[in-house]
N, CA, C and O atoms as a DFTB+ gen file, in Angstrom:
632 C
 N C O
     1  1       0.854      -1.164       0.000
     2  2       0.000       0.000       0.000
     3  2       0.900       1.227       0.000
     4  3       1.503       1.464       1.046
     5  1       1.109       2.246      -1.313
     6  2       1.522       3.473      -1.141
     7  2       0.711       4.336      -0.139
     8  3      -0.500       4.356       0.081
     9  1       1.782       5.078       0.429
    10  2       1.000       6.144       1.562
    11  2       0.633       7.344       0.597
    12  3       1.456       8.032      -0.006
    13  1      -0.473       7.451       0.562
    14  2      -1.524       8.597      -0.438
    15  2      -0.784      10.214      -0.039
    16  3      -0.430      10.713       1.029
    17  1      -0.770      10.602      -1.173
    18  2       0.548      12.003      -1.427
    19  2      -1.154      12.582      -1.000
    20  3      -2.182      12.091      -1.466
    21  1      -1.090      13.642      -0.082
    22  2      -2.050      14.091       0.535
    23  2      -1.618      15.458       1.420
    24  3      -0.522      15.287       1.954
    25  1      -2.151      16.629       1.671
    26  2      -1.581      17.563       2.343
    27  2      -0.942      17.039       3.328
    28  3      -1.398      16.003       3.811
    29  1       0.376      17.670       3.918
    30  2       0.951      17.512       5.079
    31  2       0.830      17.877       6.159
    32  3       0.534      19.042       6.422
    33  1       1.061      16.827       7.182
    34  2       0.862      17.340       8.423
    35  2       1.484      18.691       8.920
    36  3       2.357      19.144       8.181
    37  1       1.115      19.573      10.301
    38  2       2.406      20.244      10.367
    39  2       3.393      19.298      11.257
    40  3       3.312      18.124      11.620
    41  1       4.407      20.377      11.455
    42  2       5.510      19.579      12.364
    43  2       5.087      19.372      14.036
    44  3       5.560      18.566      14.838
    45  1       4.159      20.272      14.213
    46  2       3.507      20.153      15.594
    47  2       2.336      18.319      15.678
    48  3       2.255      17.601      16.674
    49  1       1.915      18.169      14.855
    50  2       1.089      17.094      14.553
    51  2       1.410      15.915      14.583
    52  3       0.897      14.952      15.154
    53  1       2.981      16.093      13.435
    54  2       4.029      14.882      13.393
    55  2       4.931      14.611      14.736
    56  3       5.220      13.495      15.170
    57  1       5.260      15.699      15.222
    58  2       5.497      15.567      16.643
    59  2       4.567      14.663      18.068
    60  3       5.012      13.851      18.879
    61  1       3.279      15.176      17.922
    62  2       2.264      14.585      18.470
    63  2       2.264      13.078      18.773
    64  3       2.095      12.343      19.747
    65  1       2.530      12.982      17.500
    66  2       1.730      11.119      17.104
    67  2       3.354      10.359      17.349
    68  3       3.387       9.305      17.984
    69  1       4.506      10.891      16.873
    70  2       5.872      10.375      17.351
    71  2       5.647      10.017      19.156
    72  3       5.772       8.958      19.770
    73  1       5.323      11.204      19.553
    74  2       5.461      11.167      20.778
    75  2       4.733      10.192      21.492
    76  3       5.088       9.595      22.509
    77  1       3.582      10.081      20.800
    78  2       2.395       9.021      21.580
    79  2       3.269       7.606      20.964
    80  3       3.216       6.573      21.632
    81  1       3.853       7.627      20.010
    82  2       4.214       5.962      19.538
    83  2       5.663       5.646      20.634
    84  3       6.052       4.567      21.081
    85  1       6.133       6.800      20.798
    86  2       7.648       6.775      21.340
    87  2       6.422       6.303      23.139
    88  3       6.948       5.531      23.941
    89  1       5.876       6.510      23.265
    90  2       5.417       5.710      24.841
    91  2       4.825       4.609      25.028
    92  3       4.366       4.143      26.071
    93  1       4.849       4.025      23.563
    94  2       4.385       2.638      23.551
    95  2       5.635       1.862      23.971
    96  3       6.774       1.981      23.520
    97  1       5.120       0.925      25.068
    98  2       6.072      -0.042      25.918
    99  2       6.100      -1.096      24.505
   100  3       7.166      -1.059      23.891
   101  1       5.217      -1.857      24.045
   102  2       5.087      -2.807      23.340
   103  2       6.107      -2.476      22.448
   104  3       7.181      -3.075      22.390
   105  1       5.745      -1.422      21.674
   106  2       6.314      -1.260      20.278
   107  2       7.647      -0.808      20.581
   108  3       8.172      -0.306      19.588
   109  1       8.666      -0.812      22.007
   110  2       9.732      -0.268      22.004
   111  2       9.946      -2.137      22.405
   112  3      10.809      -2.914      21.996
   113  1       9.359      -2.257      22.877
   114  2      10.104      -4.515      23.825
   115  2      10.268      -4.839      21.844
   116  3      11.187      -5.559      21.454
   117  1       9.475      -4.335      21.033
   118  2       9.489      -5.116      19.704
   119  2      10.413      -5.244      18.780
   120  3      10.803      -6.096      17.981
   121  1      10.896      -3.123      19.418
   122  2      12.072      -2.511      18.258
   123  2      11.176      -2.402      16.993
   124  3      11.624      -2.629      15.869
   125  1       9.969      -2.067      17.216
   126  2       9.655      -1.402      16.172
   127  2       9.663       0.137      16.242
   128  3       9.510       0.701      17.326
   129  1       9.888       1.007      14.779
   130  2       9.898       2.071      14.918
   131  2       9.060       2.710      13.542
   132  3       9.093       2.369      12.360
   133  1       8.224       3.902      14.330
   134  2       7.579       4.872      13.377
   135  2       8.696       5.511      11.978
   136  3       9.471       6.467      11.974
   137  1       8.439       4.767      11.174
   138  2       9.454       5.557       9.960
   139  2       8.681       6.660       9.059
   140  3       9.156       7.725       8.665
   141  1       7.149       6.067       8.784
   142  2       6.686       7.612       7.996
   143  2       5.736       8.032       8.756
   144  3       5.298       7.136       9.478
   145  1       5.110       9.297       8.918
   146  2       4.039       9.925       8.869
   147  2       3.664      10.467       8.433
   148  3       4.336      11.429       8.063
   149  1       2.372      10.403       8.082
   150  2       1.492      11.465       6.882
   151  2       0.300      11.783       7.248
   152  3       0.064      11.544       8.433
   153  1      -0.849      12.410       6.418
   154  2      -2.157      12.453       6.577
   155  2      -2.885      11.407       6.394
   156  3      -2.930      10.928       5.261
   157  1      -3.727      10.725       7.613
   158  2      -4.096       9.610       7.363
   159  2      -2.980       8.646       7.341
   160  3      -2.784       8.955       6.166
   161  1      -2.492       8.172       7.460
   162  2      -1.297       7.478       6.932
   163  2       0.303       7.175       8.090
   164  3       1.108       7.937       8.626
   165  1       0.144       5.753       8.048
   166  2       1.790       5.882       8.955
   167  2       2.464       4.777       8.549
   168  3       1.713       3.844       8.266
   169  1       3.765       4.536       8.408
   170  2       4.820       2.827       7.917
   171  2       5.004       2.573       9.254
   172  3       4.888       3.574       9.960
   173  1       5.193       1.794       9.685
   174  2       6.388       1.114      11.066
   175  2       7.031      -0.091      10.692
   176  3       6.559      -0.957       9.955
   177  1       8.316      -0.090      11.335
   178  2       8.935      -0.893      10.461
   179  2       9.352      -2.084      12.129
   180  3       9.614      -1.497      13.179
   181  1       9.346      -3.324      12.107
   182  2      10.123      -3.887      13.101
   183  2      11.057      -5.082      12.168
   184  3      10.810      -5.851      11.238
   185  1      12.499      -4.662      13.183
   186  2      13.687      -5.853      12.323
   187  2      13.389      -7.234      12.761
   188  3      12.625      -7.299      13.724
   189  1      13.765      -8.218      12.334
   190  2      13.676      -9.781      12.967
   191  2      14.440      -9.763      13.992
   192  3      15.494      -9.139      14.116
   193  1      13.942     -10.422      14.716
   194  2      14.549     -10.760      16.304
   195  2      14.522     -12.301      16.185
   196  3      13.877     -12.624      15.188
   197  1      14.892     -13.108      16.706
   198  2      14.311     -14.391      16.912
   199  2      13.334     -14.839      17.665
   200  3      12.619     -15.824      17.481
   201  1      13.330     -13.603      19.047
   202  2      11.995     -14.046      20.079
   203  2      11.233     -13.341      19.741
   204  3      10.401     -13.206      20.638
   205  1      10.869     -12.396      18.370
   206  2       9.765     -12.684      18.222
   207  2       9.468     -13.526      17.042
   208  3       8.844     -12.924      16.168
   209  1       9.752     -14.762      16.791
   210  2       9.547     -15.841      16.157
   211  2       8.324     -16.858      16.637
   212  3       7.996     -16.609      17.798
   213  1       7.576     -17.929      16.043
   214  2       6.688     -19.104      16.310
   215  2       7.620     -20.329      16.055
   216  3       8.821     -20.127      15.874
   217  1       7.212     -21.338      16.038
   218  2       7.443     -22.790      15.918
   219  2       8.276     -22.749      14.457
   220  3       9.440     -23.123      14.596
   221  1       8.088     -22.553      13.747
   222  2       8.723     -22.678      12.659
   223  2       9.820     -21.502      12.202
   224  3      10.294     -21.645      11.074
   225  1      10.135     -20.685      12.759
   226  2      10.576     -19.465      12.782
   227  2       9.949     -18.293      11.777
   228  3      10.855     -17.785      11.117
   229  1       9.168     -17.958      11.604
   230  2       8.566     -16.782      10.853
   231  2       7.740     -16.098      12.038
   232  3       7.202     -16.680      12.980
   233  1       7.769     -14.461      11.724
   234  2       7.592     -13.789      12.800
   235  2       6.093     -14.188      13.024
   236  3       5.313     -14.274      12.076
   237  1       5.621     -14.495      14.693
   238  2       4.478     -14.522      15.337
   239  2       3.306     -13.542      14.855
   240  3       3.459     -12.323      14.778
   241  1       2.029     -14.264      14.517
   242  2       1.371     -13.575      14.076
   243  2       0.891     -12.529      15.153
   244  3       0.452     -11.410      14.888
   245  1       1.053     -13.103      16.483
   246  2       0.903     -11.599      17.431
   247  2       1.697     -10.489      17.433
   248  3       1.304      -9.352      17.694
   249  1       3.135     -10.899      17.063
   250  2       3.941      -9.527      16.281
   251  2       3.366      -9.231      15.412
   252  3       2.932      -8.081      15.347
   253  1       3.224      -9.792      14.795
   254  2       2.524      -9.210      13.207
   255  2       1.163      -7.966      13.369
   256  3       0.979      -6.861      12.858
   257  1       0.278      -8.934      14.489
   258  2      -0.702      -8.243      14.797
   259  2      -1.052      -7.193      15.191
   260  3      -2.101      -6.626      14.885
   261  1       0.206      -6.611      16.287
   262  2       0.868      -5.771      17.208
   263  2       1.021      -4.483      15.993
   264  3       0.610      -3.355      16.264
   265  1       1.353      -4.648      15.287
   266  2       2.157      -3.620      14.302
   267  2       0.983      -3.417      13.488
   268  3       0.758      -2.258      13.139
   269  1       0.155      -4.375      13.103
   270  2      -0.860      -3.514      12.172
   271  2      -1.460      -2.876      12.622
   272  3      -1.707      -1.730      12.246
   273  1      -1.991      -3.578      13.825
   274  2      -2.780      -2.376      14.925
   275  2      -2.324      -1.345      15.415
   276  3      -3.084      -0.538      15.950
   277  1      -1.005      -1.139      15.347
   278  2      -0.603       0.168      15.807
   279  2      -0.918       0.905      14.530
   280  3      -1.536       1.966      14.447
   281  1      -0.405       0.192      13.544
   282  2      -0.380       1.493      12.202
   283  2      -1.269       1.734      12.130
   284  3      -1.429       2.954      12.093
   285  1      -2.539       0.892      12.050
   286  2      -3.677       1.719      12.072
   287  2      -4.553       2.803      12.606
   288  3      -5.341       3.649      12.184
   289  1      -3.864       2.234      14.139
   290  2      -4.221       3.457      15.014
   291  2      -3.601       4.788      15.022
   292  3      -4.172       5.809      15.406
   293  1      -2.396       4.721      14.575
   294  2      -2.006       6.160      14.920
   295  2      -2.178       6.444      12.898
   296  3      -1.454       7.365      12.521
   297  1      -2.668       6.043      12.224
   298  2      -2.570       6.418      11.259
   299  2      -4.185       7.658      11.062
   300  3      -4.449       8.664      10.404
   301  1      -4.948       6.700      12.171
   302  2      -6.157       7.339      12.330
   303  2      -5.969       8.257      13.205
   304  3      -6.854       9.110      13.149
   305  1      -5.127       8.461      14.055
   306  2      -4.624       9.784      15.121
   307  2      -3.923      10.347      14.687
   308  3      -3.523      11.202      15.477
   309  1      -3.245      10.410      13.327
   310  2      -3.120      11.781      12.610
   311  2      -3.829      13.071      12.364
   312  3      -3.381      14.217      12.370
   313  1      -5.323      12.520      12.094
   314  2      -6.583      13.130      11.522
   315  2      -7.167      13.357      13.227
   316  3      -7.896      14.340      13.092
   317  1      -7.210      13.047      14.416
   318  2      -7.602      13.166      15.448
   319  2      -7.335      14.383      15.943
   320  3      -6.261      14.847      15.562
   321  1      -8.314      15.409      17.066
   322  2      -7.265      16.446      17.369
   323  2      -6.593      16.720      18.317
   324  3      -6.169      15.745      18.938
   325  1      -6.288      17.813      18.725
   326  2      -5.039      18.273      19.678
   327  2      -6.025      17.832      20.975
   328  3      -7.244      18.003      20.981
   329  1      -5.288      17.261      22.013
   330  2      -6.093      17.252      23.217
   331  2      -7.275      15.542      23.712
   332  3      -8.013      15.312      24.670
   333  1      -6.818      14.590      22.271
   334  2      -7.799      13.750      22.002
   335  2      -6.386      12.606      22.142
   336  3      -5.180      12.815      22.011
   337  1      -7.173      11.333      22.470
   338  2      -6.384      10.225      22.165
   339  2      -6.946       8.927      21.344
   340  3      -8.083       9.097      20.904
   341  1      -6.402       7.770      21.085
   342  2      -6.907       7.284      20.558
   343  2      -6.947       5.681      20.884
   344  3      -5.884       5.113      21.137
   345  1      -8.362       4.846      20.876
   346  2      -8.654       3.615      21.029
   347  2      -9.235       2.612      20.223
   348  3     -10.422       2.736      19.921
   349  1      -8.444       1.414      19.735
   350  2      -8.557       0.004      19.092
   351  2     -10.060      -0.344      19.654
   352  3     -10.104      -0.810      20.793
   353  1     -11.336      -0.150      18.925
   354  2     -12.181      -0.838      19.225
   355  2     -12.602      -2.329      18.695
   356  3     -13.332      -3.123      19.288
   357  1     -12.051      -2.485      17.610
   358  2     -12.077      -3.760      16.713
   359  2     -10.871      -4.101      16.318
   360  3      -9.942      -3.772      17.055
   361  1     -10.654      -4.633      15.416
   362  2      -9.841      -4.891      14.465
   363  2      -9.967      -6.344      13.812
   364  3     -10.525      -7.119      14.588
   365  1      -9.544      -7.013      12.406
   366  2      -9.548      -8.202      11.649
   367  2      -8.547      -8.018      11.088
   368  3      -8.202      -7.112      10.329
   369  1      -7.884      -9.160      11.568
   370  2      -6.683      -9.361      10.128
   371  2      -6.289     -10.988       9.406
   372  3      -6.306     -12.035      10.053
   373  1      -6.057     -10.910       8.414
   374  2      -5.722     -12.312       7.798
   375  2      -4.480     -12.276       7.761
   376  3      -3.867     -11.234       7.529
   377  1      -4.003     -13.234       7.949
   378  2      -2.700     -13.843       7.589
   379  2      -2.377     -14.347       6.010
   380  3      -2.631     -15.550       5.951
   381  1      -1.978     -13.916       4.922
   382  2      -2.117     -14.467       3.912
   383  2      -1.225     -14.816       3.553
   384  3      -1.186     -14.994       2.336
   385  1      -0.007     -15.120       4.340
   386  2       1.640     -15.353       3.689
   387  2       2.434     -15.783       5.108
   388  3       2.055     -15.194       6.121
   389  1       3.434     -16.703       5.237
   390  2       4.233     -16.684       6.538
   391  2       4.734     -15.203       5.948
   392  3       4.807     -14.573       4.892
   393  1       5.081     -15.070       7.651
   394  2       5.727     -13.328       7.830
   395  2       7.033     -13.966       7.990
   396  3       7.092     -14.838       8.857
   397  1       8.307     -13.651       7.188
   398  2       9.434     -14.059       7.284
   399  2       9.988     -12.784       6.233
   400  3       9.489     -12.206       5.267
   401  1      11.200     -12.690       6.923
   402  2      11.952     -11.636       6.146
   403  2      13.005     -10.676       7.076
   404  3      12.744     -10.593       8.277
   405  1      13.920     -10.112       6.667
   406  2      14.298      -9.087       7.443
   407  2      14.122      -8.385       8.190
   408  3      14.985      -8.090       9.016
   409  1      13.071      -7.926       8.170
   410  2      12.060      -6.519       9.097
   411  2      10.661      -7.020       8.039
   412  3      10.564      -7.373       6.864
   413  1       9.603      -6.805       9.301
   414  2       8.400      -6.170       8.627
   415  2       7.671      -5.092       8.770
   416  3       7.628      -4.470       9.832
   417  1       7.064      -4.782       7.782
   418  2       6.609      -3.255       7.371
   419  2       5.036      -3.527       7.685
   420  3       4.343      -4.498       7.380
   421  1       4.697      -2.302       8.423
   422  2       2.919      -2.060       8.450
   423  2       2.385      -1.019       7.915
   424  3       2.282      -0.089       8.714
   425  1       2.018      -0.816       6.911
   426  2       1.159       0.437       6.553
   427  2      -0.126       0.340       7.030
   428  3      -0.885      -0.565       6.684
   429  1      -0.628       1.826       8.347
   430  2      -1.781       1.861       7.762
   431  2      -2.396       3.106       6.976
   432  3      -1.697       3.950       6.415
   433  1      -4.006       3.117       7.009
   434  2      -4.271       4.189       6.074
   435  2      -6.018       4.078       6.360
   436  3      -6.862       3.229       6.075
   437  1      -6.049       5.231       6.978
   438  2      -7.470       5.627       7.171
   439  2      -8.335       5.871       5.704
   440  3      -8.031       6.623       4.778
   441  1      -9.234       5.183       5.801
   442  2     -10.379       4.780       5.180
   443  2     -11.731       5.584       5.011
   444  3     -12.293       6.027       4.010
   445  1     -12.062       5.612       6.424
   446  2     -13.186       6.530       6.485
   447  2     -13.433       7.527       8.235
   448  3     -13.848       7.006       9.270
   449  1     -13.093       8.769       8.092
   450  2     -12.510       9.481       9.267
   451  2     -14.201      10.286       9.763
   452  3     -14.844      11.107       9.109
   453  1     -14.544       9.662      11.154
   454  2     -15.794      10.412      11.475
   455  2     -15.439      11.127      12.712
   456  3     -14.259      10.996      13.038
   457  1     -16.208      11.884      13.512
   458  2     -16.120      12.218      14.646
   459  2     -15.661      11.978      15.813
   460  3     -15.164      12.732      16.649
   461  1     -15.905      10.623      15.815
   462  2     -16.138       9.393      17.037
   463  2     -15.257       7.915      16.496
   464  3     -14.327       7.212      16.890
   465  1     -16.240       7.986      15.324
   466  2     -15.357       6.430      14.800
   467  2     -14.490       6.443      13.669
   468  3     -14.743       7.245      12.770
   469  1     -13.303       5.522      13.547
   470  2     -12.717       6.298      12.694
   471  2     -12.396       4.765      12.248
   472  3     -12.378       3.950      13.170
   473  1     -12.116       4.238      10.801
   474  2     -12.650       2.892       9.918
   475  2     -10.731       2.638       9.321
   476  3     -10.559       3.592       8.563
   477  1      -9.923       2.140       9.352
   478  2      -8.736       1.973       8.476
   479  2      -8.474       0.684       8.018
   480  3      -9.056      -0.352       8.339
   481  1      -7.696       0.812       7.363
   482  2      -7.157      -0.417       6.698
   483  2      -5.511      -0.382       7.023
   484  3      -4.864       0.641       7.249
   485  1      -4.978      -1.798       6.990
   486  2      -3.647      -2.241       7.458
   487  2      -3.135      -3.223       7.016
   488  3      -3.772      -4.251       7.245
   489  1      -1.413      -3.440       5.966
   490  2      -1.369      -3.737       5.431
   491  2       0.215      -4.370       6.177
   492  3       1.069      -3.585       6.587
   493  1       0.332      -5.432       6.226
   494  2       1.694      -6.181       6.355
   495  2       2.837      -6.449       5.804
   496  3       2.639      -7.619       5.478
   497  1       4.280      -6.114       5.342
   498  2       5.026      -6.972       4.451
   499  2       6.070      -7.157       4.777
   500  3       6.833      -6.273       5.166
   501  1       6.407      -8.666       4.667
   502  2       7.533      -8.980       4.732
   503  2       8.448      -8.609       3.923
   504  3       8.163      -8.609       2.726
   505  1      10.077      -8.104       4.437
   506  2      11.251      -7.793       3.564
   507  2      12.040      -7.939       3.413
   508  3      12.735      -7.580       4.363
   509  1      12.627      -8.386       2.552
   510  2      13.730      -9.274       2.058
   511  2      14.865      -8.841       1.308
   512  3      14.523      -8.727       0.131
   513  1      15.780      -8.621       1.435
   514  2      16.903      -7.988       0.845
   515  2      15.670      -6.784      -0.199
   516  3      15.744      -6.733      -1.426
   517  1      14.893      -6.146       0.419
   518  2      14.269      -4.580      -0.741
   519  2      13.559      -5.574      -0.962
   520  3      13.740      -5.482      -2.177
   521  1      12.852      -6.524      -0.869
   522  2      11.865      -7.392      -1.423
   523  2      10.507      -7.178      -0.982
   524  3      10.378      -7.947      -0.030
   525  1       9.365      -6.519      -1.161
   526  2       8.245      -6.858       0.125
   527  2       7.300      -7.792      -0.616
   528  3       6.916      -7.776      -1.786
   529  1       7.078      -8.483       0.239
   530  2       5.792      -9.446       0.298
   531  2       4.339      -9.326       0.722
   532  3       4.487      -8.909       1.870
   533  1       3.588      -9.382       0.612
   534  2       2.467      -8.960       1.760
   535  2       2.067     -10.280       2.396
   536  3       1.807     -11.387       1.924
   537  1       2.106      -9.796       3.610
   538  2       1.927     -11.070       4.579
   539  2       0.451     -10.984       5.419
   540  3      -0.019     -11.959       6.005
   541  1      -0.171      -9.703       5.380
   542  2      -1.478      -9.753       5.998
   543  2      -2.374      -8.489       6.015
   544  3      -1.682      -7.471       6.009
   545  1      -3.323      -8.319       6.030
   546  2      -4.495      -7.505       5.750
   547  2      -5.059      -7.446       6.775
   548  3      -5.040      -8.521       7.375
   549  1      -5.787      -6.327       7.480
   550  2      -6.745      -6.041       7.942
   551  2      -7.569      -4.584       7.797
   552  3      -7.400      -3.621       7.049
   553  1      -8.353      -4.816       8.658
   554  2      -9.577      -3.744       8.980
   555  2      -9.806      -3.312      10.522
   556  3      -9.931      -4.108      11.452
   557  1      -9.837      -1.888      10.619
   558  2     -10.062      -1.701      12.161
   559  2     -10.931      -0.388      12.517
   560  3     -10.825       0.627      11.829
   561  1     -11.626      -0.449      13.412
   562  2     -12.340       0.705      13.962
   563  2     -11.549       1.521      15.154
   564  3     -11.412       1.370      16.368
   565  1     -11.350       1.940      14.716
   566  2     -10.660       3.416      15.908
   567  2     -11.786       4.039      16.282
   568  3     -12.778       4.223      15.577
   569  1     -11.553       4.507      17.907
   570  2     -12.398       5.100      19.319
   571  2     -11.748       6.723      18.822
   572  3     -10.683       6.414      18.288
   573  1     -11.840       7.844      18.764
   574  2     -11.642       9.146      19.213
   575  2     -11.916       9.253      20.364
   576  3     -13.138       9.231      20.513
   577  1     -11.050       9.425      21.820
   578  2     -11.223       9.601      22.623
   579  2     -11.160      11.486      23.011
   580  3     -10.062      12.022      23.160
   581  1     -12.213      12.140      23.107
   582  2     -12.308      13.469      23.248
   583  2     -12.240      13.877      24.678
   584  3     -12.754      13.375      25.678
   585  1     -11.470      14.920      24.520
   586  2     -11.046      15.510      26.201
   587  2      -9.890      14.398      26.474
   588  3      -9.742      14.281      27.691
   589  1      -9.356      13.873      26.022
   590  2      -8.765      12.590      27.214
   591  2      -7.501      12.458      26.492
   592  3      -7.445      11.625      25.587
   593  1      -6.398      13.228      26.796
   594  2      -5.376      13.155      25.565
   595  2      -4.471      11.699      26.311
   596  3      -4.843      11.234      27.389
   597  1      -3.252      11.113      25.525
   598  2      -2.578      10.102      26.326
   599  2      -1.841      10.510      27.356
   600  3      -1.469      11.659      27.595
   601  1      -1.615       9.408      28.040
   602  2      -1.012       9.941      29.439
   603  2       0.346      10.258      29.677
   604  3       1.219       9.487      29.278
   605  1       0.660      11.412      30.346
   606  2       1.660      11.721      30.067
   607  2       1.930      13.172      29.232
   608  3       3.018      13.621      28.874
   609  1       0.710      13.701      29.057
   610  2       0.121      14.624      27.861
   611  2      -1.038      15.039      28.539
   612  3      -1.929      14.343      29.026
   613  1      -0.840      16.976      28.491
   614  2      -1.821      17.123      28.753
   615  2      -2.836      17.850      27.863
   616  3      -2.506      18.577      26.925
   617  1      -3.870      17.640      28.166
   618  2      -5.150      18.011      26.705
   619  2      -4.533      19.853      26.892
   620  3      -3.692      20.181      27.729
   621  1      -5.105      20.686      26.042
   622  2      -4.955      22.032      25.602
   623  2      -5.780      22.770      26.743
   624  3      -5.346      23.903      26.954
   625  1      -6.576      22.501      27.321
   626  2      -7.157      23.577      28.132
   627  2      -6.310      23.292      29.366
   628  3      -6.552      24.050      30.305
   629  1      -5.463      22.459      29.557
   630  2      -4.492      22.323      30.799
   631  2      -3.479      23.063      30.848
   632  3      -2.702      22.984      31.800
């Protein structure tokens, strides 16, 4: 999935959403890291580790899982505003490929952006010497949490 050439964030915005990913415990135990941000739109990339491997060695589909759901979420907390945070109310994903490769890549990319609920799509790939594969698909509903920025952060009227 190309990330859609779309107005840019400002640097206050891109700052924002770094900051909320940089306090994710998970996504730092994973060594994954936020590489793009855009409107609507975010990559994260995590390298192979071995523990996070399954039985056969290709990365765990709960790693796998971990990362789409993040991209999706903060891809949808781009478009969210100042003072707001954001919550995984759903999500589906398929597995359509072992995840094996160098690092894998998550794009996500908001879909349909409402008030309250916010709809994306999330895209997996394995990479291989510049090779990507796609290893899994999903769909997720994002919470807008209003008034309630993340913790650690305080909303704008504070």
């Amino acid at each position: 999935m190309d990330l859609p050439s779309e107005p840019d964030l400002t640097p206050e915005q891109c700052t924002r959403v770094r900051h909320s990913f940089d306090r994710q415990g998970l996504m730092r135990h994973l060594g994954a890291t936020l590489t793009e941000v855009g409107h609507g739109c975010v990559r994260i990339r995590m390298p192979f580790r071995p523990e996070l491997t399954q039985q056969h060695g290709y990365f765990h589909a709960g790693a796998t899982s971990a990362i789409a759901d993040t991209a999706g979420g903060y891809a949808g907390y781009t478009l969210f505003p100042e003072g707001s945070s954001v919550l995984t109310i759903e999500f589906k994903i398929n597995l359509v490929a072992p995840a094996r490769g160098d690092c894998l890549e998550a794009v996500g990319k908001v879909l349909r952006h409402g008030r309250s609920l916010t709809i994306c799509q999330m895209e997996v790939f394995g990479v291989q010497d510049g090779v990507s594969t796609l290893v899994a698909v999903g769909q997720q509903t994002l919470m807008c949490m209003h008034g309630k920025p993340d913790e650690g952060q305080s909303s704008p009227s504070q």
